[in-house]
N, C-alpha and C positions, 0 to 999 in steps of 0.2 A: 504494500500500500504506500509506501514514506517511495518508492521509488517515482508511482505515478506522481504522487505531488509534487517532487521536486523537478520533474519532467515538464510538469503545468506552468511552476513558478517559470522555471529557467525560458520555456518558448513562451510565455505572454509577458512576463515582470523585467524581465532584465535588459529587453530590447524598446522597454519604454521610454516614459518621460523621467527625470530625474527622482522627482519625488516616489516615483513607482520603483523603480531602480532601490533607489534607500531602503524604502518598505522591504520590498522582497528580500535584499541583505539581512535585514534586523528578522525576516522571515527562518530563513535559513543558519543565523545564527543561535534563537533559541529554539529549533529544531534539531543542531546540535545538542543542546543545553537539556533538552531530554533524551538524550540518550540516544537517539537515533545517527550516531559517529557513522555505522558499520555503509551504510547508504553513502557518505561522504567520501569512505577513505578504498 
């Protein structure tokens, strides 16, 4: 599941506007932050 979302974030959020850009960052860092590393590394 943590793989489809981060698929979602990475093609709609990161090729945004900047403030979208930001969000999806602070997205993906406390998705780290629960544990979810394995999907990262």
């Amino acid at each position: 599941y943590a793989k489809e979302v981060c698929d979602a974030i990475v093609a709609k959020c990161l090729t945004g506007r900047p403030k979208t850009v930001e969000k999806s960052q602070v997205a993906f860092l406390l998705w780290v932050e629960l544990e979810a590393a394995e999907v990262f590394l």
